[in-house]
C-alpha positions as CSV (number, residue, x, y, z in Angstrom):
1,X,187.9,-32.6,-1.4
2,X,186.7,-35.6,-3.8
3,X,187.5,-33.6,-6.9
4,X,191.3,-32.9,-5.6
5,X,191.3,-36.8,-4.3
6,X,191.1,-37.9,-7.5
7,X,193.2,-35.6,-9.6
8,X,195.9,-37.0,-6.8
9,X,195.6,-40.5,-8.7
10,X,195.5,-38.6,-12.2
11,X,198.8,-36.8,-11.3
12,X,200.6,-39.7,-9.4
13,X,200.2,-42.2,-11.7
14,X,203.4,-43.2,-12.4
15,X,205.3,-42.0,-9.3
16,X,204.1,-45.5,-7.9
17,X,203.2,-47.5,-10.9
18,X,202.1,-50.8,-10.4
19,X,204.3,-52.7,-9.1
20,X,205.1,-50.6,-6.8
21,X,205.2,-51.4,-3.1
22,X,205.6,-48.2,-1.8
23,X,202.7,-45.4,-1.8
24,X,205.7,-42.9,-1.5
25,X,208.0,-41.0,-4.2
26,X,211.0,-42.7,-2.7
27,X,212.9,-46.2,-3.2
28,X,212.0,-46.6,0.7
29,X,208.7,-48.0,1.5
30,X,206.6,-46.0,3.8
31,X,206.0,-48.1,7.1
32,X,202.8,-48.6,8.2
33,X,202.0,-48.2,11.9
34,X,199.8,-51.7,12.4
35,X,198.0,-52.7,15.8
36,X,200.4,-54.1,18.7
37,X,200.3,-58.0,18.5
38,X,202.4,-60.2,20.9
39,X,203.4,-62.3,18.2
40,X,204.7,-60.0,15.0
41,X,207.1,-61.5,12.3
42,X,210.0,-62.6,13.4
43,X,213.3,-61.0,11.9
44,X,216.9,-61.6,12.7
45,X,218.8,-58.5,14.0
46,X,221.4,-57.3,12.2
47,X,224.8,-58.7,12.6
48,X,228.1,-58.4,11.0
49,X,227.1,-60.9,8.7
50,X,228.1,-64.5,9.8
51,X,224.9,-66.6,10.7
52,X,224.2,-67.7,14.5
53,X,225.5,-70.6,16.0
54,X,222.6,-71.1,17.9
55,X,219.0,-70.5,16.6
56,X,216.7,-67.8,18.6
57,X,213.6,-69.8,20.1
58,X,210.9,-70.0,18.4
59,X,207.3,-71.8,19.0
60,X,207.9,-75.1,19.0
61,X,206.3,-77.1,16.1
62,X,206.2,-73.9,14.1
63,X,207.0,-73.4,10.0
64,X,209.1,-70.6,8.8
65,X,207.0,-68.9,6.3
66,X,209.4,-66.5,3.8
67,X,207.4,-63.9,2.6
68,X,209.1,-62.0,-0.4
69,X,208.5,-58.5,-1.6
70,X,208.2,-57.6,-5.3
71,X,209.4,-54.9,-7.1
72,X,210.1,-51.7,-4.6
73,X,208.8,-53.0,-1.7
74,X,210.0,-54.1,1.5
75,X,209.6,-55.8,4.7
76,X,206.1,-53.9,5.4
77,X,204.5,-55.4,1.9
78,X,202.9,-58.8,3.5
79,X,202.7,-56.7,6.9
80,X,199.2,-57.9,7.8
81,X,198.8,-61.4,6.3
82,X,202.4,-62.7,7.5
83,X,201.2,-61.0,10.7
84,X,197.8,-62.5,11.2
85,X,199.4,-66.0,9.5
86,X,201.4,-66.2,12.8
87,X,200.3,-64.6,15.8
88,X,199.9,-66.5,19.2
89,X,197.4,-66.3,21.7
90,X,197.7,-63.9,24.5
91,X,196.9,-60.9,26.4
92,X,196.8,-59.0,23.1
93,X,195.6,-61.2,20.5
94,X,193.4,-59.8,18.0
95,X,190.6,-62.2,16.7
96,X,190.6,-62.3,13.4
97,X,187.1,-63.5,12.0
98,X,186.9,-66.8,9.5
99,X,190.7,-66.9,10.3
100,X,192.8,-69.3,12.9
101,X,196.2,-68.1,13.2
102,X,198.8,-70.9,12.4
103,X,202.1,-72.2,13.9
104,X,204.1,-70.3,11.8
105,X,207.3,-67.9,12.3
106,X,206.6,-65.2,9.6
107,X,210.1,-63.6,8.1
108,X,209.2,-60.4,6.1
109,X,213.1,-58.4,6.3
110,X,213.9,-60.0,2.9
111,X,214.5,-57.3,0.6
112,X,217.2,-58.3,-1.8
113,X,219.1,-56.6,-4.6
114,X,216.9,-55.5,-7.6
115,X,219.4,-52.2,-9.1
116,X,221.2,-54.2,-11.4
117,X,219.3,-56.4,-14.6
118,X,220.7,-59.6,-13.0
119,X,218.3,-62.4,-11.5
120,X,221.5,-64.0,-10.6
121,X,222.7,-61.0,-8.3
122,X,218.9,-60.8,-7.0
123,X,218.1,-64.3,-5.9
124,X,222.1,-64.4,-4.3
125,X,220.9,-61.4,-2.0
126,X,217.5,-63.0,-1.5
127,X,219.1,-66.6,-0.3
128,X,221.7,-64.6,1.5
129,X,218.9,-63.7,3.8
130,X,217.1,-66.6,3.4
131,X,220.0,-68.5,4.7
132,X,220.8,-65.9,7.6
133,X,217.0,-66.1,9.0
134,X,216.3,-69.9,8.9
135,X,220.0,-70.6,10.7
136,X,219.1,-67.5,12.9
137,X,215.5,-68.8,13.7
138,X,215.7,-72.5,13.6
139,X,218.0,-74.3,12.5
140,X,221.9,-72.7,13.3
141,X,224.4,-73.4,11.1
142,X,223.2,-77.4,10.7
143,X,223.5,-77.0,7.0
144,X,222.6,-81.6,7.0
145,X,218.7,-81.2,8.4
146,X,215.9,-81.1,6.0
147,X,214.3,-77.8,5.8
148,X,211.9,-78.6,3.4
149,X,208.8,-77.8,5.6
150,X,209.2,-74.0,5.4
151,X,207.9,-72.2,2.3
152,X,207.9,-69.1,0.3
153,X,204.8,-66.5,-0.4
154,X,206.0,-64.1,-2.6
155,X,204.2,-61.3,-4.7
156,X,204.6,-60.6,-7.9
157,X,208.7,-59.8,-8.8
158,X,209.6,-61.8,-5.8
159,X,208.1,-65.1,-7.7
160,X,210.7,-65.2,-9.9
161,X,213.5,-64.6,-7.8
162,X,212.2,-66.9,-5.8
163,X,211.6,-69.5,-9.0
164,X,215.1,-68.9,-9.9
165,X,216.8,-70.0,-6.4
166,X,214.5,-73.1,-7.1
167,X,215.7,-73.8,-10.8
168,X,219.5,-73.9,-9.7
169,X,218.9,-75.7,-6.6
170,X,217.0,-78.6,-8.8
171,X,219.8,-78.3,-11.7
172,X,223.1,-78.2,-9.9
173,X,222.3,-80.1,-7.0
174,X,225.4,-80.3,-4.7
175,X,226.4,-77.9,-6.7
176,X,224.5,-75.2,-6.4
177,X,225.4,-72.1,-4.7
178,X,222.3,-70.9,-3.4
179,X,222.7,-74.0,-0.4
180,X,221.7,-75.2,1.7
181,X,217.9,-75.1,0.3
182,X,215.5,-73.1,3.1
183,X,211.9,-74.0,1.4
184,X,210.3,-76.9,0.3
185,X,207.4,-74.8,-1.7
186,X,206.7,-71.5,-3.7
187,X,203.7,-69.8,-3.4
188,X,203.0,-66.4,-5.8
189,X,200.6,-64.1,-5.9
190,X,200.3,-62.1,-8.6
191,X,203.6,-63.0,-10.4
192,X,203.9,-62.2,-14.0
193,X,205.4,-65.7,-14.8
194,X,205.2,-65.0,-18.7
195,X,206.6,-61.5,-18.3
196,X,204.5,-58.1,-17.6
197,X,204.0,-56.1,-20.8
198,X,203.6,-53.0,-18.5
199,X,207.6,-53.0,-18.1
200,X,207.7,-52.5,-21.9
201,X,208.4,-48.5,-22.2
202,X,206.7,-47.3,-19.1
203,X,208.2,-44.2,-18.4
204,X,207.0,-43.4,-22.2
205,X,203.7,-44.4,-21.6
206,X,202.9,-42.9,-17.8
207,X,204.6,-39.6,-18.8
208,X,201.9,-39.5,-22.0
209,X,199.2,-40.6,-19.9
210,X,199.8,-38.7,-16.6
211,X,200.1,-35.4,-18.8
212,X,197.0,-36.1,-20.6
213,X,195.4,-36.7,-17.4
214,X,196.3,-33.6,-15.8
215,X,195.7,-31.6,-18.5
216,X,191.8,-32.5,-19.5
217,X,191.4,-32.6,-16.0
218,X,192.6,-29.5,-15.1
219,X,192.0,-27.7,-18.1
220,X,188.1,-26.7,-16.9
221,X,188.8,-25.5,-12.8
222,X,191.4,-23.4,-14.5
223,X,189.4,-22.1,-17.3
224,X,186.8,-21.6,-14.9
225,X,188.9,-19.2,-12.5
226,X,191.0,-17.6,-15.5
227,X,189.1,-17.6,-18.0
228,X,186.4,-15.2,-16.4
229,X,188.6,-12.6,-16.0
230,X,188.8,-10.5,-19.6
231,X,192.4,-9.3,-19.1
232,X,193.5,-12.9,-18.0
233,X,191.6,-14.3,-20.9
234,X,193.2,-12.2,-23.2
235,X,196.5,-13.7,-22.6
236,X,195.2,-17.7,-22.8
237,X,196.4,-18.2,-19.6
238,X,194.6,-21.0,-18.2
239,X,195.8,-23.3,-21.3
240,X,199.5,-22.1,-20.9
241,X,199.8,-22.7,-17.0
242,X,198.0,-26.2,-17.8
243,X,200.2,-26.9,-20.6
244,X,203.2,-25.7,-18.3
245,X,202.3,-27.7,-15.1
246,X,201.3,-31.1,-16.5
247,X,204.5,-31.3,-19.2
248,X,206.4,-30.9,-15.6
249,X,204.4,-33.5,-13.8
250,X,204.2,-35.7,-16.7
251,X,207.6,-36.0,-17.1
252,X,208.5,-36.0,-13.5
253,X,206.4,-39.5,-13.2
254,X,208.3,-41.3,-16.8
255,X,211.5,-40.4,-15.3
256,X,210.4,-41.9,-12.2
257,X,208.7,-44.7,-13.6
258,X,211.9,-45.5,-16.1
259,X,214.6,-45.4,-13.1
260,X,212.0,-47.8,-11.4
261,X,212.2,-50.5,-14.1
262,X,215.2,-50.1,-15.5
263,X,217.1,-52.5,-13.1
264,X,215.9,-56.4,-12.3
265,X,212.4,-55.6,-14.0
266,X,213.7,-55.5,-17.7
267,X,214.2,-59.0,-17.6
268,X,211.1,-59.9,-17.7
269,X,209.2,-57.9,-20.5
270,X,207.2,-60.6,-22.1
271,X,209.4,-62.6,-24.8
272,X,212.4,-61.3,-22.7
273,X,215.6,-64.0,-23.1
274,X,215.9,-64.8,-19.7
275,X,212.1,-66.4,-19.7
276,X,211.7,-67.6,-22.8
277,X,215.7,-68.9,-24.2
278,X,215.3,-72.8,-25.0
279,X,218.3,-73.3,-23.3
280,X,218.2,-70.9,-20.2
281,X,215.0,-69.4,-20.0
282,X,213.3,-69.7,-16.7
283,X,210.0,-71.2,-18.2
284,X,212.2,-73.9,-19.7
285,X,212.2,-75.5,-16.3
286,X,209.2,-77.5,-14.6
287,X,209.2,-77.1,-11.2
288,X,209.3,-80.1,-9.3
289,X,209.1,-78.3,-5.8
290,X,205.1,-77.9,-4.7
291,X,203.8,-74.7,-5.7
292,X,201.1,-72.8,-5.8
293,X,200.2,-69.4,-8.0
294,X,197.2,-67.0,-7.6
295,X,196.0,-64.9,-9.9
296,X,193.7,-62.0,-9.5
297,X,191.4,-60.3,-12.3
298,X,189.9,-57.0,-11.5
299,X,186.6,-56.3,-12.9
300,X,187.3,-53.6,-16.6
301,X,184.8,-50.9,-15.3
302,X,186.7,-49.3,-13.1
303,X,189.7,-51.1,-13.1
304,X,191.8,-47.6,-13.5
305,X,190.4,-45.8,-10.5
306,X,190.5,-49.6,-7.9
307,X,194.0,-50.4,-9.0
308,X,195.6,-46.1,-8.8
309,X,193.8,-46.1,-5.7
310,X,195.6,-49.0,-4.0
311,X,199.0,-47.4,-4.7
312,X,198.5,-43.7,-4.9
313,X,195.7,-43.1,-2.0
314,X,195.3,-46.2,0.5
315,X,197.7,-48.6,1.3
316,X,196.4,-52.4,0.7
317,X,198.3,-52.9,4.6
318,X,196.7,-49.9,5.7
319,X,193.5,-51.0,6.4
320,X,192.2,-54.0,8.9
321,X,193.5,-57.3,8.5
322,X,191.9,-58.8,5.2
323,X,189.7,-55.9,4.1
324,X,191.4,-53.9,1.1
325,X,188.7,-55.1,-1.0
326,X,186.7,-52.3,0.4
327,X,188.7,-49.6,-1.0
328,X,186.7,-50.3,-4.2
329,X,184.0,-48.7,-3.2
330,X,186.0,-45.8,-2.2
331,X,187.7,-45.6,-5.6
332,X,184.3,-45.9,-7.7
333,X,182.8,-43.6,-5.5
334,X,185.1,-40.9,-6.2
335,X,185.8,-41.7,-10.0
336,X,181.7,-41.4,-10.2
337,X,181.6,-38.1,-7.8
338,X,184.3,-36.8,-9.8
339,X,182.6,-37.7,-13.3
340,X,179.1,-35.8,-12.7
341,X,181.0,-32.8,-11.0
342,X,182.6,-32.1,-14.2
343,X,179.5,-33.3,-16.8
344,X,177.2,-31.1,-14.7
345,X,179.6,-28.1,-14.8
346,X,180.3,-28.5,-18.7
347,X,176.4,-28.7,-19.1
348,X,175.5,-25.5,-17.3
349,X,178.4,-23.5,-19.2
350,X,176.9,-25.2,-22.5
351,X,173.3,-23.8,-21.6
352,X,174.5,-20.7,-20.4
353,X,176.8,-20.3,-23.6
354,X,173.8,-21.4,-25.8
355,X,171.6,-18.3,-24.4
356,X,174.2,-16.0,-24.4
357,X,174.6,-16.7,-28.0
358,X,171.0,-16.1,-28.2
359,X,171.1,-12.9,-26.8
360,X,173.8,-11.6,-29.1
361,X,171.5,-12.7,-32.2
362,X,168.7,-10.8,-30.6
363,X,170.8,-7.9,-29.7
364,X,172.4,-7.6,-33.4
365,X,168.1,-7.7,-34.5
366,X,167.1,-4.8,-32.7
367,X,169.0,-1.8,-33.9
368,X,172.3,0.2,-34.3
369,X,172.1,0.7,-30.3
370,X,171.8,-3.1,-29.6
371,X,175.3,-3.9,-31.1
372,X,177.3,-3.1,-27.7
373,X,175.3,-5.7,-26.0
374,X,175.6,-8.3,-28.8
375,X,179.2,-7.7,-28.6
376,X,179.1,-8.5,-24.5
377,X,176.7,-11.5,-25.0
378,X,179.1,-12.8,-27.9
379,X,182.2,-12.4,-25.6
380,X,180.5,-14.5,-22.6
381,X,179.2,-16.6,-24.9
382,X,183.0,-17.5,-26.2
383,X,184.3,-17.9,-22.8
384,X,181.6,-20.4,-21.4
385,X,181.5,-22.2,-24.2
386,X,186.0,-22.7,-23.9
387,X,185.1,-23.6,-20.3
388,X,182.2,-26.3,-21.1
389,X,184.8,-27.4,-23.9
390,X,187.5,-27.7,-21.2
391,X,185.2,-29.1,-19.1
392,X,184.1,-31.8,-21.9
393,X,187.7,-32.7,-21.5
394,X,187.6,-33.7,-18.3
395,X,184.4,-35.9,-18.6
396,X,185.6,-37.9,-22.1
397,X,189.7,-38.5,-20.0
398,X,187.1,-39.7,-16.8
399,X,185.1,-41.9,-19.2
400,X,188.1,-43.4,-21.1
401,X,190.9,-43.9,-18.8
402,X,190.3,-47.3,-18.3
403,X,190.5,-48.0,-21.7
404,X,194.0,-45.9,-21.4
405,X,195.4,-47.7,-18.2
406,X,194.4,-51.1,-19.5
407,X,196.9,-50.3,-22.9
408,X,199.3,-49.1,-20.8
409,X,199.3,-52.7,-19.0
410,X,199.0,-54.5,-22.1
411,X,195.4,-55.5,-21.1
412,X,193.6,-54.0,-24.4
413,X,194.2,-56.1,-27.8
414,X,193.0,-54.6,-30.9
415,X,192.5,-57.2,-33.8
416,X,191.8,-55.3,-37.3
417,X,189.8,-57.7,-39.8
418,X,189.9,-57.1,-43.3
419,X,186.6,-58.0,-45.3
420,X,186.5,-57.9,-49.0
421,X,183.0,-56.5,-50.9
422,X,181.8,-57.0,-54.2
423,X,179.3,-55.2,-55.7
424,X,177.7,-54.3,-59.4
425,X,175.8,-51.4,-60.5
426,X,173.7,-50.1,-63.5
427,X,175.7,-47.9,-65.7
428,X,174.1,-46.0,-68.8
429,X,175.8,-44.1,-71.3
430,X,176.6,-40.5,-70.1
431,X,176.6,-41.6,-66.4
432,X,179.6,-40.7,-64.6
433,X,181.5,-43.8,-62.5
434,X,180.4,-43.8,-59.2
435,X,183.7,-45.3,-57.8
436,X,184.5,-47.4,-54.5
437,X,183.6,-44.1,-52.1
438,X,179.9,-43.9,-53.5
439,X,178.7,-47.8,-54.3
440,X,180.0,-48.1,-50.4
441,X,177.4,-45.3,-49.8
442,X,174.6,-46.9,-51.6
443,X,175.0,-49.9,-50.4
444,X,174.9,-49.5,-46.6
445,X,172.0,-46.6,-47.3
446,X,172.1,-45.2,-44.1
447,X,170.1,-42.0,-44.8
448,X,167.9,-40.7,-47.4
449,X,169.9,-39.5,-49.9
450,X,172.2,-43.0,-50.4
451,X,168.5,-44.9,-50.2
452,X,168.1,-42.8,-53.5
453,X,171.2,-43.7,-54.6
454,X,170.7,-47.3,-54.6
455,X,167.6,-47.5,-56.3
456,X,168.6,-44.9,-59.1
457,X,171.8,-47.4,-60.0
458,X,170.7,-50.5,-59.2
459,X,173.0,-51.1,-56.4
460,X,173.4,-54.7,-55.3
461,X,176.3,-57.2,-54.1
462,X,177.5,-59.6,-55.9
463,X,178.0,-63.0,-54.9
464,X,180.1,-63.9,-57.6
465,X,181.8,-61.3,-59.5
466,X,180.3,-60.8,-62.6
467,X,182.4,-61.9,-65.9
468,X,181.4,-59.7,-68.1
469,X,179.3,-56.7,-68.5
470,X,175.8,-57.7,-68.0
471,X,172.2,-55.7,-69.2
472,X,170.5,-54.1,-66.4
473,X,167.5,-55.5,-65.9
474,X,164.1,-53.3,-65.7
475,X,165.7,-50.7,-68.1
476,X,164.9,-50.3,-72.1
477,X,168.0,-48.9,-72.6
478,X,170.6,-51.9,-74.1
479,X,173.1,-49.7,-74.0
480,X,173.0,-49.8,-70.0
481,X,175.1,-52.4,-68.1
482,X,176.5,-53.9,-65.3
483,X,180.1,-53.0,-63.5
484,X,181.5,-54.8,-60.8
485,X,183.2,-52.1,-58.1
486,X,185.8,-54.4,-55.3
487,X,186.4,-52.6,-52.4
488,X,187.9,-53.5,-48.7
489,X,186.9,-52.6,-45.4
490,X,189.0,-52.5,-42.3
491,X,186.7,-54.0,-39.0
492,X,188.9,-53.0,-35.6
493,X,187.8,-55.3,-32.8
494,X,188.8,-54.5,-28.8
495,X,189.5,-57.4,-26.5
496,X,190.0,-57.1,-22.9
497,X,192.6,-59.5,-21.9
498,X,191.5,-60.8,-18.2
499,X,194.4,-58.8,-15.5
500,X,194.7,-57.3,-12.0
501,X,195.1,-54.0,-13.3
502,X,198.6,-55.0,-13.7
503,X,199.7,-58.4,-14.4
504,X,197.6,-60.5,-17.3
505,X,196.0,-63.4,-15.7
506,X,197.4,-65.4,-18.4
507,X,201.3,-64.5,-17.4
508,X,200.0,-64.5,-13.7
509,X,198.7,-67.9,-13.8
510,X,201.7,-69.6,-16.0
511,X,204.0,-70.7,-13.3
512,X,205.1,-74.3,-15.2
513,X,204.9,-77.1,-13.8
514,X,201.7,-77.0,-11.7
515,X,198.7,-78.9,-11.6
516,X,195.4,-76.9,-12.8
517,X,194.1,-77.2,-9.0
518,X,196.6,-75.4,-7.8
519,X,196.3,-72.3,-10.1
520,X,194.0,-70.2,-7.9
521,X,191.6,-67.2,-9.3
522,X,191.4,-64.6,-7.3
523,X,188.4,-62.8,-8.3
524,X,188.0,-58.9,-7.8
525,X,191.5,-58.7,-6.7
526,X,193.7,-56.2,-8.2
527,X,197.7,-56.1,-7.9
528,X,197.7,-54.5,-4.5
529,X,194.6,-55.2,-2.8
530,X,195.7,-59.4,-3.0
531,X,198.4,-59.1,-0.2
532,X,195.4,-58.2,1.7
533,X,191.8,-58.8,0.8
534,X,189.0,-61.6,1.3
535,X,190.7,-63.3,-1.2
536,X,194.1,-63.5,0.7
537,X,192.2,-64.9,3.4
538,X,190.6,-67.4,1.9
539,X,193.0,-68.3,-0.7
540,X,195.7,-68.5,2.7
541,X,192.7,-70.8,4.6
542,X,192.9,-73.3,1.7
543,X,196.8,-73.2,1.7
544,X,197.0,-74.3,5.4
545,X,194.6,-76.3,5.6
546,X,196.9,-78.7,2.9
547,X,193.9,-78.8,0.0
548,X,197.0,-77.2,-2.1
549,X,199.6,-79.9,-1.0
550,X,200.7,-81.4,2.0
551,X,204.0,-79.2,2.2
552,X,201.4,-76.1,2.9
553,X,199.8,-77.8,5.4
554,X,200.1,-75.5,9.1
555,X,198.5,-76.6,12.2
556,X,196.3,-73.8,14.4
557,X,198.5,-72.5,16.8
């Protein structure tokens, strides 16, 4: 059911937060059963540790293409773009429209450590495997050749792992001990390259907003199947059982959301040392190796609902091969479903409540003998009107939760302006001092009454404050005069800082040392949906084709 589909998202919103990988409660990623092609990404089997002698035989001519996970994820996170990026022609090849596969050798089994706050622990077990695949695949244990033609994709987390392999290789050289180097170029999408503000107290802030959530949107169905019963209603059970369920489920999700971040992820909060130190901060360091960063920024309306949905109810990998873009629709459609299911139920228990109300009036008008049925229409006029107030719950959580996820991300920036006034009125003996509360009334004169107001005193601003009482004009009296009354008034303004519905696309798009042509917008892309939309596609076209540097450049297979 729609209504139940979308109290899913409410309720899961922080069992697979953002940057999650994994639509699943568990560290281990869910994998998805794709469609049999004769070429899938290559991966090295396990062995007992010590890289092959002999490389495994690959296309000739082909590019190893790493593609890293970010946080959570796992081998199954670029499943259909490394997969369409290298498949081969053959009995089962799957055209893929406006895309030419390439001669690439995807590698996607690159998980690496992420339980400890330590980049230097997490790119180690990334080049580990770096290392083991590209001696495995190509080049054996030749640790002379030049293996600068193969290149990184990585999403979000994995950027900077992947950045910080590429810092050390740069700055200690021969001495470096993530050797010998296996990529030539870094590619992100998606990568909060100036830190992600969403790391900053999340399991506070999903617990508050996942048991908000759940309770204005389960407060009406419950109120509506308790509440009707008089014995039940009695006891306010519908509120406690709410209460109850969502304090559970609420803190069920921080706890999951904090154990989820409190590894490799609080290094990069924004301001965090190990991005911005002058000495060893991450963006301290130009690259110098040819990258590329993409960027996505989700439209506001709706941005809750499209980005929940592509990590709580579908998958980005899921669907066909560069088409999660149309699980927009599907979110909108069931944020709007949802929206005028619960409007339309609080309006028909406000109507009903309104004429029940009536009748009791009515009731109470006729005589003695009508005062049993007053009291019956005044009972179900109390509990409709609960239930169109629970249901009013629902409908201002449905209308506001963008505004809610987009804080939570660091998305929404308030900026409070303070404007000084200045303005006289006519005081005549006797009068009382109107003070700040009243001149403020008379001078806006938003109704009637502070219209009067500012004609009876004379109420005007004052350009320059006046030095000095001063006679008010148009009156005899000499005795009435002028009095300046200062005031301040507080202006909030919202800004909506441009994000996937994760990242900001200002930290998304600050990998340093790139050329402006090679930062990339990815337009109606949120954090998921970019490992696998029309974006990817395109954005993955223009990288092979070499438009984004001639390391990028892939031949059709």
């Amino acid at each position: 059911m729609k209504t139940t589909k979308l109290t899913i998202i409410a309720l899961t919103l922080g069992s697979n937060f953002a940057f999650s990988q994994s639509p699943c409660l568990t560290t281990k990623t869910q994998t998805v059963k794709l469609p049999t092609l004769n070429e899938v990404p290559f991966s090295v089997p396990p062995s007992d540790g010590t890289p092959k002698t002999e490389p495994t035989k690959i296309p000739t001519g082909d590019k190893l293409v790493f593609w890293v996970n970010g946080i959570g994820g796992d081998e199954t996170t670029w499943s259909r773009a490394a997969t369409a990026s290298g498949q081969s022609f053959g009995p089962s090849y799957q055209p893929i429209p406006g895309f030419v596969p390439r001669k690439i050798t995807s590698v996607t089994d690159l998980q690496y450590d992420e339980s400890i706050s330590s980049f230097t622990n997490a790119a180690r077990s990334l080049n580990n495997k770096l290392v083991l695949q590209s001696n495995g695949l190509k080049y054996g244990n030749n640790d002379t050749v030049d293996r600068r033609e193969d290149f990184i994709i990585a999403h979000s987390q994995g950027g900077l792992v992947s950045r910080f392999i590429d810092r050390d290789l740069h700055l200690n050289g021969t001495g470096s001990s993530f050797l010998p180097r296996t990529f030539g170029g870094i590619v992100t999408f998606g990568t909060p390259h100036a830190g992600a503000e969403i790391i900053s107290d999340l399991g506070a802030k999903l617990r508050n907003l996942t048991e908000g959530t759940c309770n204005d949107l389960a407060s009406g169905p419950l109120a509506e199947k308790i509440d009707k019963n008089w014995v039940l209603s009695l006891f306010g059970l519908s509120k406690t059982i709410a209460n109850f369920s969502c304090s559970i489920i609420g803190g069920s999700v921080g706890v999951v959301a904090k154990m989820k971040t409190a590894g490799l992820a609080q290094e990069y909060k924004p301001n965090a040392p190990f991005l911005t130190d002058p000495v060893t901060g991450l963006n301290n360091y130009n690259t110098t190796t040819p990258g590329v960063a993409f960027y996505g920024i989700e439209e506001p309306d709706g941005i809750a609902f499209k980005t929940l949905y592509s990590f709580t109810m579908e998958d980005p990998n899921s669907v066909d091969y560069f088409k999660a873009h149309e699980t927009d629709k599907k979110a909108t459609d069931e944020a709007y479903y949802t929206f005028v299911k619960y409007k339309s139920k609080r309006d028909y228990y406000r109507n009903s409540a309104e004429r029940n109300k009536n009748r009791a009036i009515a009731s109470t008008a006729l005589s003695i003998f009508g005062l049993p049925f007053a009291g019956y229409y005044y009972y179900q006029y109390k509990i409709e009107d609960n239930i169109a107030s629970s249901y009013q719950s629902g409908v201002s959580r449905l209308a506001t939760l963008d505004n809610s996820w987009l804080n939570v991300i660091g998305a929404l920036e308030k900026k409070e302006t303070k404007i000084f006034h200045s303005y006289s009125y006519c005081k005549c003996p006797g009068d009382a001092e109107l003070g700040n509360d009243l001149v403020k009334s008379g001078s806006k004169a938003s109704n009637s009454a502070d219209f009067s107001l500012r004609q009876k005193y004379h109420i005007q601003p004052t350009t320059d404050p006046l030095n000095g009482p001063l006679p008010c004009p148009d009156n005899p009296n000499p005795n009435c005069q002028y009095v300046n009354v200062y005031y301040t008034e507080t202006q909030t303004e919202i800004n909506i800082k441009p994000s996937d519905g994760v990242v900001l696309a200002e930290s998304a798009s600050a990998f340093p040392g790139l050329k402006s042509k090679n930062v990339i917008f990815m337009k109606s892309s949120n954090h998921g949906q970019m490992k696998n939309d029309e974006n990817t596609k395109t954005g993955l076209n223009t990288l092979y084709d070499g438009f984004l540097g001639r390391n990028f450049k892939t031949e059709p297979r």
